[in-house]
C-alpha positions as CSV (number, residue, x, y, z in Angstrom):
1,X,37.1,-36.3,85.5
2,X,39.6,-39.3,84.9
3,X,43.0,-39.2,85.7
4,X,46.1,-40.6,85.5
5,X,48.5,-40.7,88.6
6,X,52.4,-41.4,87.9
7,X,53.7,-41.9,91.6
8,X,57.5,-40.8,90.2
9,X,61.0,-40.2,92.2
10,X,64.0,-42.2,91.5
11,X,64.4,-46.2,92.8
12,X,64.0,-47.2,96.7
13,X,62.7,-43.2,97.6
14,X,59.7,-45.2,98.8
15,X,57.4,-45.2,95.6
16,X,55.5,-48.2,96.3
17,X,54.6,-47.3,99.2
18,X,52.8,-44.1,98.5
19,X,51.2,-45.9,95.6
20,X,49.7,-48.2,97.5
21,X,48.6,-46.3,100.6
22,X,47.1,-43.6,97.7
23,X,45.4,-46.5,96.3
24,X,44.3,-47.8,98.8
25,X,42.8,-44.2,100.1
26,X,41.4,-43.5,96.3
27,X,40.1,-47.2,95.7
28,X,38.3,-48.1,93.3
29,X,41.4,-47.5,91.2
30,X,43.9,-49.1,88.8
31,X,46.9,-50.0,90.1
32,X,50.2,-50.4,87.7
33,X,53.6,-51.1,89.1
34,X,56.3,-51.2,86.3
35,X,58.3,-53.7,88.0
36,X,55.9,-56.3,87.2
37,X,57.5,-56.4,83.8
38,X,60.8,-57.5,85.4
39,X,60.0,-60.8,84.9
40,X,59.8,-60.4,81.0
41,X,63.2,-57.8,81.0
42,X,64.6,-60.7,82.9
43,X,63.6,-63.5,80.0
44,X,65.4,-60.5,77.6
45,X,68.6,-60.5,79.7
46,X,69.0,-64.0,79.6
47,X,67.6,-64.6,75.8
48,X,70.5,-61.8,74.5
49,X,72.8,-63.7,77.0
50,X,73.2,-61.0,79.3
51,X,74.7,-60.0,82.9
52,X,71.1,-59.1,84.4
53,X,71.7,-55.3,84.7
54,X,69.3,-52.5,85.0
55,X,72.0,-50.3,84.8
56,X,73.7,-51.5,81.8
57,X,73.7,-50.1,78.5
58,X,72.1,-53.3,77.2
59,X,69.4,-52.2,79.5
60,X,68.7,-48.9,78.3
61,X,68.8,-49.7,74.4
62,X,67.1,-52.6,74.6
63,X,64.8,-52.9,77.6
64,X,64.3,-49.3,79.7
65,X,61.8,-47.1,77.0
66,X,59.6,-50.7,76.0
67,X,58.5,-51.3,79.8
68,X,57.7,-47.3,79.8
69,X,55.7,-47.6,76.7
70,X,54.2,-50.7,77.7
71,X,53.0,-49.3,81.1
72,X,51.8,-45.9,79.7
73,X,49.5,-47.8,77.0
74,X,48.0,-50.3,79.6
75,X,47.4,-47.5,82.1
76,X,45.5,-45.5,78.8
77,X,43.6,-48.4,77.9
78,X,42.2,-49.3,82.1
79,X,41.1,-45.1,81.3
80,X,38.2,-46.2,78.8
81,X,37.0,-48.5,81.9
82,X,37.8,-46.8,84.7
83,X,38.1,-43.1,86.0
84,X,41.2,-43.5,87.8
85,X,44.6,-45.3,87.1
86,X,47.6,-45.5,89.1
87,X,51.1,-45.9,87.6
88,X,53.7,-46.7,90.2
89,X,57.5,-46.4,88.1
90,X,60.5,-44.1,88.6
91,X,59.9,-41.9,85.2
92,X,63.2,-39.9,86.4
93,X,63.5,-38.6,83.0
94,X,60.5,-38.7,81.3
95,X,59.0,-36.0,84.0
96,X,62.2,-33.9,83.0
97,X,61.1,-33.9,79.4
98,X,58.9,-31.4,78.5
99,X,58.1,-33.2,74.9
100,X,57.4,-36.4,76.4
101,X,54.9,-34.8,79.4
102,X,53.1,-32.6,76.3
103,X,52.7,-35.6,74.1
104,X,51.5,-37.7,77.4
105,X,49.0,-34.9,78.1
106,X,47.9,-34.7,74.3
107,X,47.3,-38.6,74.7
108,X,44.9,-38.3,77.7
109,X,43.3,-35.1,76.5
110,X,41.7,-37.7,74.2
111,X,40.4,-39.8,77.0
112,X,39.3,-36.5,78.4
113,X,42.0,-37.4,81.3
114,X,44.1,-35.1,83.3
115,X,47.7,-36.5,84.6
116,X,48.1,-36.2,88.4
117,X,52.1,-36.4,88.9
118,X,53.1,-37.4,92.6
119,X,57.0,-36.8,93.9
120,X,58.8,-38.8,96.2
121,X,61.4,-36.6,98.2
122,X,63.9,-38.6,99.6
123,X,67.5,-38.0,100.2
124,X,70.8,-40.1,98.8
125,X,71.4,-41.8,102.3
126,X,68.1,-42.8,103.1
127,X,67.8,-43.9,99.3
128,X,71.1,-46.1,100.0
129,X,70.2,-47.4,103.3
130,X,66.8,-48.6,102.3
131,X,68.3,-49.8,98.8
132,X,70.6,-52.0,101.5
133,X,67.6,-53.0,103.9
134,X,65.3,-53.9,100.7
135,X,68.2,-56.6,99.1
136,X,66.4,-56.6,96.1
137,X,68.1,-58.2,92.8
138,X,67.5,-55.2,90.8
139,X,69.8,-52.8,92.9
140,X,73.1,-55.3,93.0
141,X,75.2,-53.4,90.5
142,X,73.6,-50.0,91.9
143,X,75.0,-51.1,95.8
144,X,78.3,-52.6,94.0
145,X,78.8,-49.5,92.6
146,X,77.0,-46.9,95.0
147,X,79.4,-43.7,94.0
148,X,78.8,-44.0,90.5
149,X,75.5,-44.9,90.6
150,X,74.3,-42.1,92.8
151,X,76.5,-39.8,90.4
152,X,74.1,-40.3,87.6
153,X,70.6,-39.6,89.9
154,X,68.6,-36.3,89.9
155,X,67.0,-36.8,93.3
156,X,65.9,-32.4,92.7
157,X,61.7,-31.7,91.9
158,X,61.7,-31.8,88.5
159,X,61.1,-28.0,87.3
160,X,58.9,-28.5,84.5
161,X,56.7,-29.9,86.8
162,X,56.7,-27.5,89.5
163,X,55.5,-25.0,87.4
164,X,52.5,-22.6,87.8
165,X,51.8,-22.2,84.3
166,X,51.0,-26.4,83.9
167,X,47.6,-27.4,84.7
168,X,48.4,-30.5,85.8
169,X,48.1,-31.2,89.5
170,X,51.4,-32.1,91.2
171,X,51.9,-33.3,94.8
172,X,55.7,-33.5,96.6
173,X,55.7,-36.4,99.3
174,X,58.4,-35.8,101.7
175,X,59.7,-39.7,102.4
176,X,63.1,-39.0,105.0
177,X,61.5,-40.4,108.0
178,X,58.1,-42.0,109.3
179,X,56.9,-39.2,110.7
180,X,57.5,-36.8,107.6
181,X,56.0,-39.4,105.5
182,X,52.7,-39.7,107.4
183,X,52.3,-36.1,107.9
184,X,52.7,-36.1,103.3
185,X,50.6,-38.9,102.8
186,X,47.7,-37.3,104.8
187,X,47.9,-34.0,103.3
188,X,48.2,-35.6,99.6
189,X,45.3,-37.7,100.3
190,X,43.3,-35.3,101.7
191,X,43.9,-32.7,98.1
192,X,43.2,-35.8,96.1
193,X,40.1,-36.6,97.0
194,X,38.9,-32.6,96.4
């Protein structure tokens, strides 16, 4: 059976990690990381003439839902070649909305696919120190403005997802300290390659 893995949890829970140690564990596999298209959401910013911000409302009309599509359609197409793909991306509110997760399921019905969904558990000061430690260019403003930032993210398991009644398979990774974190990743990988 072919699936499709979103590795999901809002930015710097430890995403990319997990992706890529479930990857690695699960190869042969597609891997995806939406932050590969930074480089052309950068090129946007600075065509519009923008202050480069992934926060900004510039951002979320003009950029955000493109790189999601984009990502999505790519990881659909590697299904025809291969059984499993990988998508590594936050996803914080597409795995809240229950249209968008039936219209993602309807899509890999058709490739006779089943969506895997993988949570990353982390809380808001771990998030912030590892957002510090990482000094990445994409979390500036989000650092500058911490408090506000933090405001707006839904670090909570997504209900729709933890629900018995969806046949999807969905995995919680605890990600608050090293030894949490190994203790997840062995269990996950362990259920994933059932």
């Amino acid at each position: 059976m072919k699936r499709l893995i979103l590795v999901t949890s809002p930015p710097a829970c430890g995403k990319t990690y997990v992706s890529k140690e479930l990857a690695k564990a699960l190869n042969p596999i597609v891997y995806m990381d939406k932050d590969t298209l930074i480089v052309l959401s950068k090129q946007i910013f600075v065509v519009a003439g923008e202050e480069y911000n992934r926060s900004s409302p510039f951002f979320e009309e003009n950029i955000r839902n493109y790189e999601y599509d984009a990502i999505v359609d790519l990881a659909l197409e590697s299904l025809d070649y291969a059984d499993l793909c990988l998508i590594n991306a936050p996803f914080t509110r597409e795995v809240r909305d229950v249209e968008y997760m039936r219209a993602l399921r309807r899509r890999l019905q058709k490739k006779d696919a089943r969506l895997v969904v993988v949570w990353v558990k982390t809380d808001p000061e771990v998030v912030h120190q590892r957002m510090i430690q990482r000094n990445s260019d994409r979390d500036i403003w989000k650092l500058q403005h911490w408090d506000a930032y933090n405001a707006g993210v839904n670090y909570e398991i997504p209900e729709c997802l933890n629900d018995p009644t969806v046949t999807d398979e969905f995995y919680v990774v605890s990600n608050n300290s090293d030894e949490e974190l190994r203790a997840s990743m062995r269990m996950l990988v362990t259920m994933m390659r059932r």
